[in-house]
FILUM-674723 format. One record per atom (N, C-alpha, C): residue in three letters; x, y, z. Coordinates in steps of 0.1 Angstrom, whole numbers, padded with zeros to 4 digits, always signed. Example, Ala and Ser with C-alpha at 12.3 -4.5 7.8 and 13.67 -1.06 7.14 Angstrom:
2
ALA+0132-0057+0078;ALA+0123-0045+0078;ALA+0132-0033+0078;SER+0128-0022+0071;SER+0137-0011+0071;SER+0129+0000+0079;
END
This chain:
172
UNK+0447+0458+0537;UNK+0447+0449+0548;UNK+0447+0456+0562;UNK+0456+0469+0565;UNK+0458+0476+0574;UNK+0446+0482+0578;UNK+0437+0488+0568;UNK+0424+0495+0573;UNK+0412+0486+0571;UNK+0413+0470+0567;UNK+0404+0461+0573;UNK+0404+0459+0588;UNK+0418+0459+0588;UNK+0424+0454+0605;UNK+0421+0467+0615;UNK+0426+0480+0611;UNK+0419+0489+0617;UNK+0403+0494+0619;UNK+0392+0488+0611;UNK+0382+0488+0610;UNK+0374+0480+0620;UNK+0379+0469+0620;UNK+0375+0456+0631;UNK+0379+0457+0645;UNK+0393+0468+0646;UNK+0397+0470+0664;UNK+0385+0482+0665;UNK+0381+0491+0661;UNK+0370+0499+0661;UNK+0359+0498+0663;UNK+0354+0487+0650;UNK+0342+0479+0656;UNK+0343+0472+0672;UNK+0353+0464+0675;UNK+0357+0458+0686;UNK+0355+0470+0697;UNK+0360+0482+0700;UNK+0365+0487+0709;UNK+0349+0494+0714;UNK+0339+0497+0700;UNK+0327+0502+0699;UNK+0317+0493+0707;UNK+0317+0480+0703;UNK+0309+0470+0710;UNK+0317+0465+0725;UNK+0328+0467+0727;UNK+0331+0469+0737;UNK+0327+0479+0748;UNK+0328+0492+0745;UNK+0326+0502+0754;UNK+0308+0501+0757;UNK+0300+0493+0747;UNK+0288+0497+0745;UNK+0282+0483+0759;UNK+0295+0466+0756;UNK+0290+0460+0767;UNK+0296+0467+0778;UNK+0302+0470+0783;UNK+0307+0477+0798;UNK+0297+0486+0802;UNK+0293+0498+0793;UNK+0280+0504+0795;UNK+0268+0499+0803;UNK+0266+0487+0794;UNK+0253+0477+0798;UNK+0254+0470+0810;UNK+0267+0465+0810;UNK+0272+0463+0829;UNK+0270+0472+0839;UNK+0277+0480+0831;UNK+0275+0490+0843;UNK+0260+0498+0849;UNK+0255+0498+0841;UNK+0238+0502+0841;UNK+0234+0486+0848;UNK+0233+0478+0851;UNK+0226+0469+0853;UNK+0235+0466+0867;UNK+0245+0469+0866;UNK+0249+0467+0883;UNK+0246+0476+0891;UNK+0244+0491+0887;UNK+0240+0497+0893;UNK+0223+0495+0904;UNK+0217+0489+0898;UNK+0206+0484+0908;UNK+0193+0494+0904;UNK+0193+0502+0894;UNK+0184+0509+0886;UNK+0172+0502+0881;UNK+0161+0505+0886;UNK+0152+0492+0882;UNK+0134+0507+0878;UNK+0130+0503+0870;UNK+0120+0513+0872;UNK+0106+0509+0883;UNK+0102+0517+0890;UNK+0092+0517+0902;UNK+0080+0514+0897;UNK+0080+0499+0899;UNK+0065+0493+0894;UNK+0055+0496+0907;UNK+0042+0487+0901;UNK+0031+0490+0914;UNK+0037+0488+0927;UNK+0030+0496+0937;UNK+0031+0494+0948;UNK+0026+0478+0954;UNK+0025+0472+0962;UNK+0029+0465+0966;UNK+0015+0465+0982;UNK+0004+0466+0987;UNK+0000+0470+0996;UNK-0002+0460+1006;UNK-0005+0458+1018;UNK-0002+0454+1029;UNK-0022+0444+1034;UNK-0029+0452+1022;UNK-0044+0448+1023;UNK-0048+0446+1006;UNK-0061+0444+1004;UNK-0068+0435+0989;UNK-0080+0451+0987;UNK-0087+0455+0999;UNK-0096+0467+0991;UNK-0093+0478+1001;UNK-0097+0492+0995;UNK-0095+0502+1001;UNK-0105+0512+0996;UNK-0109+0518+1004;UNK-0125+0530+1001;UNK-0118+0545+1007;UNK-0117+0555+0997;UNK-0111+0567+1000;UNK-0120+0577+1005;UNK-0125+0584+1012;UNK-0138+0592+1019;UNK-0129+0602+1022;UNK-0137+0614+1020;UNK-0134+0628+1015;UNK-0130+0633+1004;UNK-0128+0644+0999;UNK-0123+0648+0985;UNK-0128+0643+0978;UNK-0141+0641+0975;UNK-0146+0634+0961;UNK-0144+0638+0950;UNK-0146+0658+0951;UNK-0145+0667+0938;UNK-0134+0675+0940;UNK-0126+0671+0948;UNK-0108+0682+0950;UNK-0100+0674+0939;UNK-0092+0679+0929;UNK-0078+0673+0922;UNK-0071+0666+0931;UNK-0068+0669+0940;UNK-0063+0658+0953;UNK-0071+0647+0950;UNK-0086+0646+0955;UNK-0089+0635+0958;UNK-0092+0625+0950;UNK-0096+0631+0933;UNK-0095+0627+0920;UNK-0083+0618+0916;UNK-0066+0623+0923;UNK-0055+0620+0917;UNK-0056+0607+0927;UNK-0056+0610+0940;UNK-0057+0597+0949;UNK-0061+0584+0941;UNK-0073+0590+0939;UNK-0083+0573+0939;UNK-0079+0573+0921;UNK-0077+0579+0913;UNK-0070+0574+0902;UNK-0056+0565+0901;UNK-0047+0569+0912;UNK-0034+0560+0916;UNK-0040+0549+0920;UNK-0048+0548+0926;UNK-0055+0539+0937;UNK-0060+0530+0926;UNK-0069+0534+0920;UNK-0076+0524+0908;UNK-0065+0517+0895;UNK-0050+0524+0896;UNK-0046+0517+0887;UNK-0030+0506+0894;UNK-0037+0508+0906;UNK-0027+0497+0910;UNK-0031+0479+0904;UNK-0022+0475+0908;UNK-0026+0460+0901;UNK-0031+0449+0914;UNK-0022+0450+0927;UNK-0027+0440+0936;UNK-0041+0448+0946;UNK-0048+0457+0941;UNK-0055+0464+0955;UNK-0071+0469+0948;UNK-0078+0466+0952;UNK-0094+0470+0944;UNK-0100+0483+0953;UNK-0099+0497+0945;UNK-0107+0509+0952;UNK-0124+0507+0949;UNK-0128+0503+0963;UNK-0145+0500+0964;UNK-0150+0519+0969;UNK-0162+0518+0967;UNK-0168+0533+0971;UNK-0175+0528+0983;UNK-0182+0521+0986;UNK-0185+0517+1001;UNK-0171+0508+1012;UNK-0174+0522+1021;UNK-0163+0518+1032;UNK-0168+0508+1042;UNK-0177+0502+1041;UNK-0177+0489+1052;UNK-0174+0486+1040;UNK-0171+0476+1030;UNK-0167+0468+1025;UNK-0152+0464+1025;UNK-0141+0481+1027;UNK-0131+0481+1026;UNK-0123+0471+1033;UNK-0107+0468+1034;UNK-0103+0464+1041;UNK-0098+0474+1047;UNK-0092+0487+1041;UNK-0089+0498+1051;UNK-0097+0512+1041;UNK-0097+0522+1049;UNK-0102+0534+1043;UNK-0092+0544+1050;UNK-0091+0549+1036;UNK-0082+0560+1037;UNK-0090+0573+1037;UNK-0091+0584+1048;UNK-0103+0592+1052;UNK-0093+0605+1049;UNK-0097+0611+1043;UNK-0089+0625+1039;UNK-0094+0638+1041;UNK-0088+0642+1057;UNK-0090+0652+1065;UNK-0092+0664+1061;UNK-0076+0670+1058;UNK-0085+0682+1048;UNK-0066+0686+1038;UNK-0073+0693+1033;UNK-0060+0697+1017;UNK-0064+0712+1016;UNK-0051+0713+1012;UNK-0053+0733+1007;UNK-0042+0736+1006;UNK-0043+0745+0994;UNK-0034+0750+0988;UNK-0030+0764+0997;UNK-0019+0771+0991;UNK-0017+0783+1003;UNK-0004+0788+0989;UNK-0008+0805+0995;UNK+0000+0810+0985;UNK+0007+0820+0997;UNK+0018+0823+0999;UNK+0026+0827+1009;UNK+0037+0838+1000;UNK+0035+0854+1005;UNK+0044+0863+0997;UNK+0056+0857+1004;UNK+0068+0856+1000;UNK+0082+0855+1008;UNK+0095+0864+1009;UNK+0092+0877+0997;UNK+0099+0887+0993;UNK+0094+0896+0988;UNK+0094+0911+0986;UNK+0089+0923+0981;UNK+0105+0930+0978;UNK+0106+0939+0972;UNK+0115+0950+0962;UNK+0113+0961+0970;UNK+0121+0968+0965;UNK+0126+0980+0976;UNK+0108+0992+0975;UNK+0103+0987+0959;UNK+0090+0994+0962;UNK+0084+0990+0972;UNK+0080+0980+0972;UNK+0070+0972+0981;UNK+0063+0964+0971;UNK+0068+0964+0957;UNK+0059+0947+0949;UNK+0065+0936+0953;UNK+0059+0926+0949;UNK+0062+0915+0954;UNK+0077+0907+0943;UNK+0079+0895+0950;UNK+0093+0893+0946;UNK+0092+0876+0942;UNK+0089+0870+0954;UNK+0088+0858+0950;UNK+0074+0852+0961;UNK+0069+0846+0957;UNK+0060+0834+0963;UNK+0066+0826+0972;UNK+0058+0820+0980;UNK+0063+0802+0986;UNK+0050+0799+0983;UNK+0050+0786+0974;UNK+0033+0780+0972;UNK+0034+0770+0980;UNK+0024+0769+0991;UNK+0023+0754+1003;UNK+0015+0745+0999;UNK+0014+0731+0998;UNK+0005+0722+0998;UNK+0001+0716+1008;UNK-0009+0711+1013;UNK-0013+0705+1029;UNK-0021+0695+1023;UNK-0021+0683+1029;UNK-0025+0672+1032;UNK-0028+0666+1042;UNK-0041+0667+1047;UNK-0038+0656+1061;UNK-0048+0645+1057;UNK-0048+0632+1063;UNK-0054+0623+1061;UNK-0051+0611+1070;UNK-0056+0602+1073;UNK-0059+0588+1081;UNK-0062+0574+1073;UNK-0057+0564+1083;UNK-0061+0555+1072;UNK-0060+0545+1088;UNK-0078+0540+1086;UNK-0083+0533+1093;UNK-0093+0518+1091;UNK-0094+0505+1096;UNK-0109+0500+1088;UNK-0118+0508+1090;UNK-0130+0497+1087;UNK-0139+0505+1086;UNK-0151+0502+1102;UNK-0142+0495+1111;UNK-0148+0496+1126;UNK-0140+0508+1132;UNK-0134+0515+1128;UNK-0125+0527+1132;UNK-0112+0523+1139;UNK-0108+0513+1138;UNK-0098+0512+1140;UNK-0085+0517+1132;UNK-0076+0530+1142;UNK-0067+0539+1131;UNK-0055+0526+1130;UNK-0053+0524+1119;UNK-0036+0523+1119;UNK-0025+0534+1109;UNK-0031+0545+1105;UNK-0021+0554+1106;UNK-0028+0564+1108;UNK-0024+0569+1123;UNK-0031+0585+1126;UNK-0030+0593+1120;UNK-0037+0607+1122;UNK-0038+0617+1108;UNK-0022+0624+1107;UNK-0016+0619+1096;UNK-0008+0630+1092;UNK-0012+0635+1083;UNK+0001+0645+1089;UNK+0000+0660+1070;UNK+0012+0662+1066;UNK+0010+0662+1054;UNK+0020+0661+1043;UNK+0020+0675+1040;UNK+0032+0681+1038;UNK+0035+0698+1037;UNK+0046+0698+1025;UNK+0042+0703+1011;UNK+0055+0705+1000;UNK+0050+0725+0998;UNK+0064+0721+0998;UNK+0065+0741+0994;UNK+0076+0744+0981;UNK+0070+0753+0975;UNK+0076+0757+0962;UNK+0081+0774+0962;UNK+0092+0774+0957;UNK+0092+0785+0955;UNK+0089+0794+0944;UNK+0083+0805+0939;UNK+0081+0811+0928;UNK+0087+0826+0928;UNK+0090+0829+0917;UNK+0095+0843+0912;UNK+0083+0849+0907;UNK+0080+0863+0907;UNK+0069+0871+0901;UNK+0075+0881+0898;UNK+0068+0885+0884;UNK+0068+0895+0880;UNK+0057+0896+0874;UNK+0054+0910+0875;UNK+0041+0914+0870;UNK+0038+0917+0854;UNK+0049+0918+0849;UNK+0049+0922+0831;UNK+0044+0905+0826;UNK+0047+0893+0835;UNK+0044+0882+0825;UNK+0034+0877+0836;UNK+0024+0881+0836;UNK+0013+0873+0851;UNK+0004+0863+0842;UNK+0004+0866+0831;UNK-0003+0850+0823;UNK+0008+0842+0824;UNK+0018+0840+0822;UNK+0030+0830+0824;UNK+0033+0824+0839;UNK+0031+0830+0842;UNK+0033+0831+0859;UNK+0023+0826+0863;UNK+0009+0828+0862;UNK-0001+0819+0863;UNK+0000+0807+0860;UNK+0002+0806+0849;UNK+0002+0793+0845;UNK+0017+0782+0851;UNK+0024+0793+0853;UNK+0035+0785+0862;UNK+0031+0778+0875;UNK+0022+0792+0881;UNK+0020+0786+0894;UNK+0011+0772+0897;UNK+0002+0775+0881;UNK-0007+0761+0882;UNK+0004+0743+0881;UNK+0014+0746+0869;UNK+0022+0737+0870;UNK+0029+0734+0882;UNK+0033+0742+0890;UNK+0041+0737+0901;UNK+0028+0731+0912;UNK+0013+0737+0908;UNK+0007+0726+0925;UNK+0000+0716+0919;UNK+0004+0714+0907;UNK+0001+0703+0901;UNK+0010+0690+0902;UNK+0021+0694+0902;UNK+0037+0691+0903;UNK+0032+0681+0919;UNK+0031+0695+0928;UNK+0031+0692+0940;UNK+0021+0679+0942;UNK+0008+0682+0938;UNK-0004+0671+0941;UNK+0004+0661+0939;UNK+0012+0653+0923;UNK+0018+0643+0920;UNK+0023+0638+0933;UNK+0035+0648+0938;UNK+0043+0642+0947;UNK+0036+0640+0960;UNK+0026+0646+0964;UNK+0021+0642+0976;UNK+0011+0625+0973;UNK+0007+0629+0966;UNK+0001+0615+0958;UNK+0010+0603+0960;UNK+0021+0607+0954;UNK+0033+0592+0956;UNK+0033+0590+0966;UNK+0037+0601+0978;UNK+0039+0599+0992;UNK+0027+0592+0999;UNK+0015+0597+0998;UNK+0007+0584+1004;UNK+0006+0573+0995;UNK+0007+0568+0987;UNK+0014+0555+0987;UNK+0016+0548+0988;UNK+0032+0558+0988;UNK+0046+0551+1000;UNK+0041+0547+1010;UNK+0032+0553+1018;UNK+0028+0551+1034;UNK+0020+0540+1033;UNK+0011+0538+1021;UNK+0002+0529+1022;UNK+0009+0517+1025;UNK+0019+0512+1012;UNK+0027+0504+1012;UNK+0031+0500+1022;UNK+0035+0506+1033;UNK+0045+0502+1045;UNK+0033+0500+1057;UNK+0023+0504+1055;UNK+0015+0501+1064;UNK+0017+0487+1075;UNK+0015+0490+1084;UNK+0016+0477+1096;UNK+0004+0481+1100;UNK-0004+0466+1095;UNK-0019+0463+1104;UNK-0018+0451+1112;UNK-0017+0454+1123;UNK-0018+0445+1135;UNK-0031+0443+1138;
END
């Protein structure tokens, strides 16, 4: 009888700690980041046709749910014109020989987003992510391929960031 009884405060205490868990996760306000949300119905991206940048754009772009990416910009309701992008590889440290030590890898973004009478409603910004990298020369195929993961990395997040921007857009 004693270890039915102890069996059941266990169970109890298990399904307990597991609802307060679930409370607690759900009060916290944790929600996952569905589609964006945009401020216009179509949008035409001009420049970067054949850059990874401009590929990753208009792929975010085409899988939104409220917004239709058209290839002709008079049709658009806004166009997003993309100025220019480049990558940048910056030494940041050398060793008492003089080899190198670590990298800064830069990403650059600039772009605008106007209709298509040219009217701007967001003047050109640029978007700037920087990474840092370690080098060493005994693993430079690893290291390669490191450096490809991190401006890959980077493109993602600059990707999110316009967007964000798209999203908040104010067209007056």
């Amino acid at each position: 009888m004693m270890q039915v009884r102890s069996m059941l405060n266990k169970k109890w205490l298990i399904w307990s700690a597991l609802l307060a868990l679930a409370c607690l996760l759900s009060a916290c306000g944790f929600h996952l980041r569905g589609a964006s949300e945009f401020p216009f119905k179509t949008i035409a991206v001009v420049g970067s046709e054949t850059t990874p940048m401009g590929a990753a754009i208009r792929r975010n772009l085409r899988g939104q749910a409220n917004t239709q990416l058209l290839d002709n910009e008079n049709e658009a309701d806004v166009v997003l014109q993309i100025l220019s992008e480049r990558p940048e590889k910056v030494i940041l440290s050398l060793t008492v020989q003089g080899l190198v030590r670590e990298y800064t890898l830069n990403s650059y973004l600039t772009f605008q987003v106007r209709n298509s009478y040219g009217k701007i409603y967001l003047p050109p910004t640029t978007i700037v992510l920087h990474r840092t990298i370690s080098y060493n020369e005994n693993v430079v195929l690893s290291k390669a391929s490191e450096e490809a993961m991190l401006y890959k990395d980077m493109q993602g997040d600059i990707v999110q960031q316009v967007v964000r921007r798209l999203s908040v857009l104010k067209m007056d």
